[in-house]
C-alpha atoms as a printed R data frame, in Angstrom:
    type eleno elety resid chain resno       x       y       z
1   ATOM     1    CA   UNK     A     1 134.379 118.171  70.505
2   ATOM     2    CA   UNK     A     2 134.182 115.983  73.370
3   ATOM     3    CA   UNK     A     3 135.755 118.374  75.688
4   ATOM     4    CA   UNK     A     4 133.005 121.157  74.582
5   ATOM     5    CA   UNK     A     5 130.443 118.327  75.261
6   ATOM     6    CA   UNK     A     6 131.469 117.894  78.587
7   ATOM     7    CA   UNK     A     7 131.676 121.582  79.568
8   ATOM     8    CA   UNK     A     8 128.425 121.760  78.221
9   ATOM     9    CA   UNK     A     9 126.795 119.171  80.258
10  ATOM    10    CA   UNK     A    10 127.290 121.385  83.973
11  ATOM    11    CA   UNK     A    11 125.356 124.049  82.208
12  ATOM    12    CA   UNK     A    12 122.829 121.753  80.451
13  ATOM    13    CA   UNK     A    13 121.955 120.433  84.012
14  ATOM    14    CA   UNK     A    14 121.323 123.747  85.886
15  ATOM    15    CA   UNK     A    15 118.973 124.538  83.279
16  ATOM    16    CA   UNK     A    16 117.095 121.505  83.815
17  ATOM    17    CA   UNK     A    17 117.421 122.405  87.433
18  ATOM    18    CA   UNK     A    18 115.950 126.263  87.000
19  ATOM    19    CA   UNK     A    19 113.183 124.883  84.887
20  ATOM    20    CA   UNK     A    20 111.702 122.121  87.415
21  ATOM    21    CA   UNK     A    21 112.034 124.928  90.138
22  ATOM    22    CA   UNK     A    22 109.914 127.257  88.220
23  ATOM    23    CA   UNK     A    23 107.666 124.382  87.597
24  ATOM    24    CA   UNK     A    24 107.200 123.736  91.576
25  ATOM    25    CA   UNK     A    25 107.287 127.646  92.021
26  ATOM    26    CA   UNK     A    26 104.305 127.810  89.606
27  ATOM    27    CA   UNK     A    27 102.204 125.391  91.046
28  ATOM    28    CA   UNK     A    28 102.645 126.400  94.496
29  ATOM    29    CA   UNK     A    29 101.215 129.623  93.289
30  ATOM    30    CA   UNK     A    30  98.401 127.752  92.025
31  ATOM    31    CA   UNK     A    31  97.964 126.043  94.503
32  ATOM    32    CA   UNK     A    32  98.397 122.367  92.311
33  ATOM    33    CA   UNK     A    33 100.817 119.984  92.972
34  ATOM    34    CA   UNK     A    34 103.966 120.024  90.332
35  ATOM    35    CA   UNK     A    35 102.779 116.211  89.547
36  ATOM    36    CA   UNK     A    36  99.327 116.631  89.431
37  ATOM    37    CA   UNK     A    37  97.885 115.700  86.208
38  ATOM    38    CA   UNK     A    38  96.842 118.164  83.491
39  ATOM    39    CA   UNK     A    39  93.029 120.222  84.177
40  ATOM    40    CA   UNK     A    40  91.667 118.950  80.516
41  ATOM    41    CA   UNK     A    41  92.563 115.659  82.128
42  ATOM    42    CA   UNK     A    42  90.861 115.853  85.023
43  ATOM    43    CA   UNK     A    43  87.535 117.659  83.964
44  ATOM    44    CA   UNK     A    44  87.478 115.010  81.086
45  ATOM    45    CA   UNK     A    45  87.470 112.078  83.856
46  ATOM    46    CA   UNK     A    46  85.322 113.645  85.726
47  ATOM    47    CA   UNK     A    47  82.832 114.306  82.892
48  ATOM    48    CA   UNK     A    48  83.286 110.518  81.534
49  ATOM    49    CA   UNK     A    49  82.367 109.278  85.397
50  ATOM    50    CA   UNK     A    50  79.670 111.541  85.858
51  ATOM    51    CA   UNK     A    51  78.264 110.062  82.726
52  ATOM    52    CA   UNK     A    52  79.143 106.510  83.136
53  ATOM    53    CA   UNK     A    53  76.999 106.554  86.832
54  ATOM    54    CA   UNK     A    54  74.261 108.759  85.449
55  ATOM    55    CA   UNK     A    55  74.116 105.522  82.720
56  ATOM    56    CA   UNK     A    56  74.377 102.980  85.268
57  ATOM    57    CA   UNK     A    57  71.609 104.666  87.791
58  ATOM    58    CA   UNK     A    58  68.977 105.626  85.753
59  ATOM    59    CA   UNK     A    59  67.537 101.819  85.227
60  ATOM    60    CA   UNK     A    60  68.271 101.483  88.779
61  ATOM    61    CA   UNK     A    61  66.108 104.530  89.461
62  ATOM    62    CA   UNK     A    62  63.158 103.310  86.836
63  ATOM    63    CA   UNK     A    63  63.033  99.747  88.311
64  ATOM    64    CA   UNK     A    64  62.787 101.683  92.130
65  ATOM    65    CA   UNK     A    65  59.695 103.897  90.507
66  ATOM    66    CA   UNK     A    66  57.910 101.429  88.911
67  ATOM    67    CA   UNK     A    67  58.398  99.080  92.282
68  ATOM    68    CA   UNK     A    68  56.280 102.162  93.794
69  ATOM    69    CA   UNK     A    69  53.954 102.631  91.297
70  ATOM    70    CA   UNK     A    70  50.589 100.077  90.756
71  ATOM    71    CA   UNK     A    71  50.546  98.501  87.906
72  ATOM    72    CA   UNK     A    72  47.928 100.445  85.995
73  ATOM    73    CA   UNK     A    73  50.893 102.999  85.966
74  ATOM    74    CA   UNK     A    74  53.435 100.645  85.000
75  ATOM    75    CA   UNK     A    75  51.585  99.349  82.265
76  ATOM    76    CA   UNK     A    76  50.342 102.851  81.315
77  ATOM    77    CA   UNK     A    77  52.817 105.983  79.873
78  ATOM    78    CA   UNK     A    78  55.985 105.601  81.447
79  ATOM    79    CA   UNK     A    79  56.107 108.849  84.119
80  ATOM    80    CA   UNK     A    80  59.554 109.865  85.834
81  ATOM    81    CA   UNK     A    81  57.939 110.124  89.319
82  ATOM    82    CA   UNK     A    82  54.781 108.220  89.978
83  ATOM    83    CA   UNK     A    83  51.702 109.759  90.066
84  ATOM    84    CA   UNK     A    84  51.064 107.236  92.886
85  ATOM    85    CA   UNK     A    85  53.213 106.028  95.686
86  ATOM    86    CA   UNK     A    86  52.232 102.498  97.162
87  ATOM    87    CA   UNK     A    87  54.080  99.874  98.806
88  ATOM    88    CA   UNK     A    88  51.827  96.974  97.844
89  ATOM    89    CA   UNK     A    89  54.060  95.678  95.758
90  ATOM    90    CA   UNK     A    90  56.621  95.052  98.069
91  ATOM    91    CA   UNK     A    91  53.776  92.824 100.075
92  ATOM    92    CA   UNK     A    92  52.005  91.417  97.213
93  ATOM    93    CA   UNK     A    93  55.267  89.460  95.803
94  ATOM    94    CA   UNK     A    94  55.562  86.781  98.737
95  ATOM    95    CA   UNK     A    95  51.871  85.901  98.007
96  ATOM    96    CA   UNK     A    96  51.595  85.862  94.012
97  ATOM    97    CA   UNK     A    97  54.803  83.276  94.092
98  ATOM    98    CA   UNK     A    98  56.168  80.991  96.994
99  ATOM    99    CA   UNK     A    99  59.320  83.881  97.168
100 ATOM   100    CA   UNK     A   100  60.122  82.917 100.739
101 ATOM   101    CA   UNK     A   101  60.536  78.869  99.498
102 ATOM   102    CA   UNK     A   102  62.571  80.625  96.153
103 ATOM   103    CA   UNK     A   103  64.647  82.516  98.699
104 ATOM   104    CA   UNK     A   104  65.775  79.820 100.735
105 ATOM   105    CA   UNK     A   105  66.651  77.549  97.877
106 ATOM   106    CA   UNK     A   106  68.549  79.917  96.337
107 ATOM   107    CA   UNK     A   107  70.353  80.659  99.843
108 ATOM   108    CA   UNK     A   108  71.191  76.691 100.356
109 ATOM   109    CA   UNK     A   109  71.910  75.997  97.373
110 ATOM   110    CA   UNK     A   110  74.655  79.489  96.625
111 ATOM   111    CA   UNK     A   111  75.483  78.861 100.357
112 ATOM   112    CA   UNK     A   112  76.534  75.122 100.182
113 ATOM   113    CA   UNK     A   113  77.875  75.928  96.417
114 ATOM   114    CA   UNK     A   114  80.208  78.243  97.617
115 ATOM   115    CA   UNK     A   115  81.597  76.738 101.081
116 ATOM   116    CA   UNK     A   116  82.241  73.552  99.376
117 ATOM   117    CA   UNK     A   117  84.131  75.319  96.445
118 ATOM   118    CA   UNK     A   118  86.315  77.462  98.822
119 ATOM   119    CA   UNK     A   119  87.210  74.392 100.896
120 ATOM   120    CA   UNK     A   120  88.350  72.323  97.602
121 ATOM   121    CA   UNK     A   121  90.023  75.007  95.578
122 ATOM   122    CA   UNK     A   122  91.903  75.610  99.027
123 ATOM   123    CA   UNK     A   123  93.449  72.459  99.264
124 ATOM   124    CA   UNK     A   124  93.349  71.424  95.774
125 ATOM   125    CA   UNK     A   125  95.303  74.884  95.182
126 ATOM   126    CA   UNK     A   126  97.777  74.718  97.975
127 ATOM   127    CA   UNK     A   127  98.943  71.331  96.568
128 ATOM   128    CA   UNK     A   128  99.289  72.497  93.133
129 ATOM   129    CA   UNK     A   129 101.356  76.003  94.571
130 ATOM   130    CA   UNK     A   130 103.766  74.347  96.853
131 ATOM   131    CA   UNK     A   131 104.151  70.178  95.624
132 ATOM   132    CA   UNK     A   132 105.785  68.946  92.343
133 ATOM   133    CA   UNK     A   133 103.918  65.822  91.388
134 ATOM   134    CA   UNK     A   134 103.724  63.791  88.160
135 ATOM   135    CA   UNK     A   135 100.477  65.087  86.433
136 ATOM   136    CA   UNK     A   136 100.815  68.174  88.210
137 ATOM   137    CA   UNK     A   137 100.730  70.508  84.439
138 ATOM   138    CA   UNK     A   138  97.894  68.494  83.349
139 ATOM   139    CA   UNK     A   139  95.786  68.953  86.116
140 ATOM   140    CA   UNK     A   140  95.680  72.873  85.711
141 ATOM   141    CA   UNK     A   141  96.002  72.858  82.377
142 ATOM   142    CA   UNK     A   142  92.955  70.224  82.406
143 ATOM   143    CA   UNK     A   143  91.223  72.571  85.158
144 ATOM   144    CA   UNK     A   144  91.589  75.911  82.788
145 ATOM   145    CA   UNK     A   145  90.929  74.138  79.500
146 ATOM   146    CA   UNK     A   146  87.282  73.545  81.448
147 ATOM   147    CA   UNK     A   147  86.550  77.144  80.807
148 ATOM   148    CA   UNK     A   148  86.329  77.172  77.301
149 ATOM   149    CA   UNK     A   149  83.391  75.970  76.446
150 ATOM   150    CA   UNK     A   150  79.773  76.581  77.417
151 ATOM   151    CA   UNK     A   151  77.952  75.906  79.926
152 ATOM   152    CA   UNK     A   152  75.139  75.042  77.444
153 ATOM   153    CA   UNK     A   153  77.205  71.661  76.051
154 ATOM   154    CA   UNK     A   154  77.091  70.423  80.015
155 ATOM   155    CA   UNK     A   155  73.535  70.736  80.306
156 ATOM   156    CA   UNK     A   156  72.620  67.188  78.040
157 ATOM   157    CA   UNK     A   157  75.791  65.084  79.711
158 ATOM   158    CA   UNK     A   158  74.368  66.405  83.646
159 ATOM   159    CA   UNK     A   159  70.650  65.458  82.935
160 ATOM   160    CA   UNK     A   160  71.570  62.212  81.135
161 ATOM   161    CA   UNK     A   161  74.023  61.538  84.156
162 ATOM   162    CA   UNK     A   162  71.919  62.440  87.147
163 ATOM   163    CA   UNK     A   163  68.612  60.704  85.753
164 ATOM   164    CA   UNK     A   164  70.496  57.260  84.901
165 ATOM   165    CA   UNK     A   165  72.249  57.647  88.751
166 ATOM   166    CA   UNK     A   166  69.378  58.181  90.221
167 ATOM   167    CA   UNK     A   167  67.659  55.160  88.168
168 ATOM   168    CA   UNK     A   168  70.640  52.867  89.049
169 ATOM   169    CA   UNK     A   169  71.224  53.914  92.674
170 ATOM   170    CA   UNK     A   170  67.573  55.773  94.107
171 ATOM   171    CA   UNK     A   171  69.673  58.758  94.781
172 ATOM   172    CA   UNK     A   172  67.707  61.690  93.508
173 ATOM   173    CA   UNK     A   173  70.257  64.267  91.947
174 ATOM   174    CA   UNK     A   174  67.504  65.524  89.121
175 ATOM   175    CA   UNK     A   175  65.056  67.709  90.807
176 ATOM   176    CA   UNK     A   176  66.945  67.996  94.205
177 ATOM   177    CA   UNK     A   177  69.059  70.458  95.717
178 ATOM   178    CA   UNK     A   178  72.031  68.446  96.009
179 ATOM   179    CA   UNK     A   179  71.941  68.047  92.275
180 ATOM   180    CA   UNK     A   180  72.045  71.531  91.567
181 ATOM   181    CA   UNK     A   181  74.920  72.437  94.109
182 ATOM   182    CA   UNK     A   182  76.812  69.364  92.496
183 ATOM   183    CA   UNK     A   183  76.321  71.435  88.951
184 ATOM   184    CA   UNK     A   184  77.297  74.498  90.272
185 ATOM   185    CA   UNK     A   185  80.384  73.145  91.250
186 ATOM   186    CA   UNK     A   186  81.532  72.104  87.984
187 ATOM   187    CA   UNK     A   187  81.205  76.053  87.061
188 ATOM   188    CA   UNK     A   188  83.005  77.568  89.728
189 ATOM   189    CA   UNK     A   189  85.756  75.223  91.223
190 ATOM   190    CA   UNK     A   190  88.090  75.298  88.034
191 ATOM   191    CA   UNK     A   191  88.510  79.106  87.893
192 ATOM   192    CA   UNK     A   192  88.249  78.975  91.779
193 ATOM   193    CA   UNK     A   193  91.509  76.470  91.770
194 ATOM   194    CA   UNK     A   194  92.830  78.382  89.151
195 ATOM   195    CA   UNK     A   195  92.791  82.102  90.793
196 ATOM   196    CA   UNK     A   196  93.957  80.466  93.687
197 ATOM   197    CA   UNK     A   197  96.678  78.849  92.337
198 ATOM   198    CA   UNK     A   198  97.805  82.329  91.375
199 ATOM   199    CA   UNK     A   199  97.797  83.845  94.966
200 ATOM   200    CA   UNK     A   200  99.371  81.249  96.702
201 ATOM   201    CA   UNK     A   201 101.901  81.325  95.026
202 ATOM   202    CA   UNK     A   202 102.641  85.288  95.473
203 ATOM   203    CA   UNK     A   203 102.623  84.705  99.197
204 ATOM   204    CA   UNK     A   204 106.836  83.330 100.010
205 ATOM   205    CA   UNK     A   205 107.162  80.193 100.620
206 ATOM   206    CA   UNK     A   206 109.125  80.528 103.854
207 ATOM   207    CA   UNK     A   207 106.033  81.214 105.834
208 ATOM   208    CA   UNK     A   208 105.576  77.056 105.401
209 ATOM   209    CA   UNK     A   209 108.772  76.770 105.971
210 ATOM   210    CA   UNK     A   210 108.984  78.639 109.806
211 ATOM   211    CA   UNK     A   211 105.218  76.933 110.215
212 ATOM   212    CA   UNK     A   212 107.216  74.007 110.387
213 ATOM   213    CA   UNK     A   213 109.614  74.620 111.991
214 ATOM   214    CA   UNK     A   214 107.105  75.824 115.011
215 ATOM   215    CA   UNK     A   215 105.710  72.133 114.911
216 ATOM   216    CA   UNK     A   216 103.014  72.724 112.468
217 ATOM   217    CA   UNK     A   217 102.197  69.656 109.492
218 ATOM   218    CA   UNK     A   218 101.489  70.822 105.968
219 ATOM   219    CA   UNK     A   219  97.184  70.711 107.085
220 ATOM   220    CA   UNK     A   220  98.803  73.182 110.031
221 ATOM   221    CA   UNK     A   221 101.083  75.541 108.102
222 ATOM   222    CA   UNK     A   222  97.709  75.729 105.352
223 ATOM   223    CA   UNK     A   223  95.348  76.422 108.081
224 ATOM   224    CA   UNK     A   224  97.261  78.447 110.540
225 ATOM   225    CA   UNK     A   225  99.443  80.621 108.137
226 ATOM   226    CA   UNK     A   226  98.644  80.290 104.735
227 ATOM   227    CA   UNK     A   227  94.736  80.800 104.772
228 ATOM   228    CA   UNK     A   228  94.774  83.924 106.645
229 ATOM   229    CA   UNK     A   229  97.597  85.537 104.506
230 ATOM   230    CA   UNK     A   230  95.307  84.317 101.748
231 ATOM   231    CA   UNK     A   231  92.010  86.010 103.061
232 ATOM   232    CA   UNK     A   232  91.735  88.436 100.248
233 ATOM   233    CA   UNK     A   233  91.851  85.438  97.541
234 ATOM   234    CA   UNK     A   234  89.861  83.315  99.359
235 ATOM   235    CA   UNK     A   235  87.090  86.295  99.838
236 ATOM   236    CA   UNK     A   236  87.045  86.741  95.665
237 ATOM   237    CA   UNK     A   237  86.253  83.500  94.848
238 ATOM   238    CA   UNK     A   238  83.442  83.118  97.748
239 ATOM   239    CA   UNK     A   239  81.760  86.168  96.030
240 ATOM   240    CA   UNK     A   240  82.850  84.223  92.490
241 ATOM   241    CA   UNK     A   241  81.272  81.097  93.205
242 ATOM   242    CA   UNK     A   242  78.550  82.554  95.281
243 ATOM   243    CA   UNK     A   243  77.142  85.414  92.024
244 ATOM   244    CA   UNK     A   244  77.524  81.827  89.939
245 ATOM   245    CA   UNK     A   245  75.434  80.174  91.820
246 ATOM   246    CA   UNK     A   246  72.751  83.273  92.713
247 ATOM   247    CA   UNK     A   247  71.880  84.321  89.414
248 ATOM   248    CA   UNK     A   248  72.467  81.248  87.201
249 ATOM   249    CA   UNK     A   249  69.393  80.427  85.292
250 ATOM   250    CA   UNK     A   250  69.621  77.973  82.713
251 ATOM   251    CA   UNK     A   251  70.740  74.774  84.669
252 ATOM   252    CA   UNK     A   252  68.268  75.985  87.357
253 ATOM   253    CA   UNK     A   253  65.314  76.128  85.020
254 ATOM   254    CA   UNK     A   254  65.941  72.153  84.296
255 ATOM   255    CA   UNK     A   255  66.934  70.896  87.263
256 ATOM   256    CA   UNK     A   256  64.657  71.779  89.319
257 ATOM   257    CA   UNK     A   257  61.190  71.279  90.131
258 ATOM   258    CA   UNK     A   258  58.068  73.379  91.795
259 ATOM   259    CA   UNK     A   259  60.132  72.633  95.365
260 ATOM   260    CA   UNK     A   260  63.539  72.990  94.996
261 ATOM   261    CA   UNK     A   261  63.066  76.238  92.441
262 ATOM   262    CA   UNK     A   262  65.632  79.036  92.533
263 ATOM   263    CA   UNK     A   263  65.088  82.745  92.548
264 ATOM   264    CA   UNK     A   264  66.514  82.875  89.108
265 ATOM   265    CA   UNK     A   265  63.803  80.791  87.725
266 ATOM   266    CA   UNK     A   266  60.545  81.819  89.875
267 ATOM   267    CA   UNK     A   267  60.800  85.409  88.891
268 ATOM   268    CA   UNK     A   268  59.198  84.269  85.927
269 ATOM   269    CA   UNK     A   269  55.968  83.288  87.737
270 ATOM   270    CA   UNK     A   270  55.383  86.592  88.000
271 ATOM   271    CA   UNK     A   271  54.589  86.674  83.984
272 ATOM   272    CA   UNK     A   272  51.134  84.857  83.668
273 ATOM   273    CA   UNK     A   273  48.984  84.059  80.372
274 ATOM   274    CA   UNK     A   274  46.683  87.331  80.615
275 ATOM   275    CA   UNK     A   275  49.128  89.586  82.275
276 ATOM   276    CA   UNK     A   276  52.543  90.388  83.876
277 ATOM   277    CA   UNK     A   277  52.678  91.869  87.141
278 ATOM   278    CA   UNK     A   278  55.624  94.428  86.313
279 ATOM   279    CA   UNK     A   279  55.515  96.236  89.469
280 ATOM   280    CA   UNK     A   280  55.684  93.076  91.501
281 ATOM   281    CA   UNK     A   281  58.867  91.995  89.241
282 ATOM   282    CA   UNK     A   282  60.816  95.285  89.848
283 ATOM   283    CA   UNK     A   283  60.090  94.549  93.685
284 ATOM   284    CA   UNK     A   284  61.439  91.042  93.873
285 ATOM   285    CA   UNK     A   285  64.223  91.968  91.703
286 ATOM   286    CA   UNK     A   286  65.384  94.709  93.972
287 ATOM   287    CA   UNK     A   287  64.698  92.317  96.913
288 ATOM   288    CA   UNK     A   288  66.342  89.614  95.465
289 ATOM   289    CA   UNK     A   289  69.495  91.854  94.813
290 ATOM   290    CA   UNK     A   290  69.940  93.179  98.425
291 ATOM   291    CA   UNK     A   291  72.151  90.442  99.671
292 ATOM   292    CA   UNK     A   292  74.752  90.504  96.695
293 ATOM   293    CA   UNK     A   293  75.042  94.296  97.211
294 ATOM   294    CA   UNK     A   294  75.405  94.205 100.648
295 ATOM   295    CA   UNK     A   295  77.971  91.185 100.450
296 ATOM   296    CA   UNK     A   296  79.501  93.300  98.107
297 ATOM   297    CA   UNK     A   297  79.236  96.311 100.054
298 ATOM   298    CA   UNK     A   298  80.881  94.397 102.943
299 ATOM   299    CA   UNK     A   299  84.004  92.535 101.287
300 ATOM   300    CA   UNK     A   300  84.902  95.287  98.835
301 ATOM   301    CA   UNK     A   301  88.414  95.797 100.055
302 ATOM   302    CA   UNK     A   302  88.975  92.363 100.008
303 ATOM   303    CA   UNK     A   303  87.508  91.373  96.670
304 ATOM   304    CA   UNK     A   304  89.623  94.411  95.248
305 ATOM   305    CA   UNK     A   305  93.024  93.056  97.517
306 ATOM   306    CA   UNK     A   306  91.960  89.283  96.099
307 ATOM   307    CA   UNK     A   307  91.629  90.185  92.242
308 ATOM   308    CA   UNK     A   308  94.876  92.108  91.943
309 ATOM   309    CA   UNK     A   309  97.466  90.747  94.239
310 ATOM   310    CA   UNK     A   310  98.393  87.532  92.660
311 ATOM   311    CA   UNK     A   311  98.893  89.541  89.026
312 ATOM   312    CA   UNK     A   312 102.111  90.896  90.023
313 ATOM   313    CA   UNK     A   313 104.628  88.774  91.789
């Protein structure tokens, strides 16, 4: 029986062989590739995509028409295309609220937020990746463990701290910028540390290792080798910590004060006790959107490159 089985096999193969040469004959005639995926497949992603961005830019294209639109017509029947197109909006919101003082708040404080994060999780990551130090499994466990609970149980413990330090000490951290770039910080550095713990350690270790032997100290081998083969990362959590600090509301709606207000929170001036200026709220709200979509635009590739490449090692 085992002698017919092995006759058999010759033939057995050959078949195999005629049927994936039909296969590539067949698609050559129709012009598809032999390992192209199935046509119900495709029209069925295509038809899931299609719908998925119609979903995603129709409230992009009402909050564009109703930016356009005065507000009679906002507050009116809600029309597809204005029966009205004006750009008075688009002046009207740096006069209703201080937007330009909002602006550059929000710019200082998600600038400073994120440049300070980077720089720590760098080093604090690089010594985690390539030292073994007593504590070392308590620190990032300690660091992750940080991102279970909500930010809502840090908001009592950070006013009750910044009001008694400034009380003891004269150092304003309630109501001041540096405050709120000191809270933000305690959001985004743990999972910053974290992710970057994760990509340094998919980049081989003997980079540090000929860094030093060309002269270069571990500060050298970080700065010269390692944080340029870790641009990607690096890029991912700036955009991290920066969206954190950009759109965070609820910390920025106590901390602050008429000066040192965030966009976040002064959108809201917009809503007053005998009206709401809808139109002028669409138009900051686009406004106040352009630079994450064009930082986005801009670092795609390497906010894609950063996400993904410490997941496989």
């Amino acid at each position: 029986m085992r002698e017919s089985h092995r006759r058999a096999q010759p033939h057995r193969r050959a078949q195999a062989r005629a049927r994936v040469r039909a296969r590539v004959r067949a698609g050559r005639r129709s012009g598809r590739s032999p390992t192209a995926p199935p046509r119900s497949f495709v029209w069925t992603r295509r038809v899931v995509l299609s719908l998925l961005a119609v979903f995603a830019a129709v409230p992009v294209y009402a909050m564009l028409t109703s930016s356009l639109k005065p507000l009679e017509d906002v507050t009116g029947q809600f029309r597809w295309w204005p029966s009205e197109l004006t750009i008075r909006p688009y002046i009207d919101i740096w006069h209703t609220v201080p937007l330009a003082r909002y602006f550059l708040n929000s710019i200082i404080v998600a600038g400073a937020a994120t440049g300070l994060s980077v720089a720590i999780a760098i080093v604090s990551a690089y010594a985690v990746s390539r030292y073994r130090f007593r504590g070392r499994r308590l620190f990032t466990v300690t660091v992750l463990s940080t991102q279970m609970f909500p930010g809502i149980l840090f908001l009592l413990p950070l006013f009750l701290i910044y009001v008694n330090i400034g009380n003891a000490t004269g150092i304003a951290l309630y109501g001041s910028r540096g405050g709120l770039i000191l809270t933000y910080l305690t959001f985004s550095l743990p999972f910053s540390i974290w992710m970057l713990v994760g990509y340094f350690d998919s980049i081989p270790r003997g980079l540090d290792e000929a860094a030093r032997v060309d002269g270069c100290g571990p500060i050298g081998a970080l700065l010269r080798v390692i944080v340029p083969a870790a641009t990607p990362g690096i890029v991912a959590v700036a955009i991290y910590a920066f969206m954190t600090a950009w759109s965070e509301v609820l910390f920025a709606s106590v901390m602050t004060n008429d000066t040192t207000r965030t966009l976040a929170v002064g959108l809201r001036g917009y809503a007053t006790q005998n009206d709401v200026y809808w139109n002028q709220v669409m138009a900051a709200s686009l406004v106040v959107s352009v630079p994450v979509v064009a930082g986005f635009l801009l670092l795609q590739r390497y906010l894609v490159a950063g996400l993904t490449a410490g997941a496989v090692k």
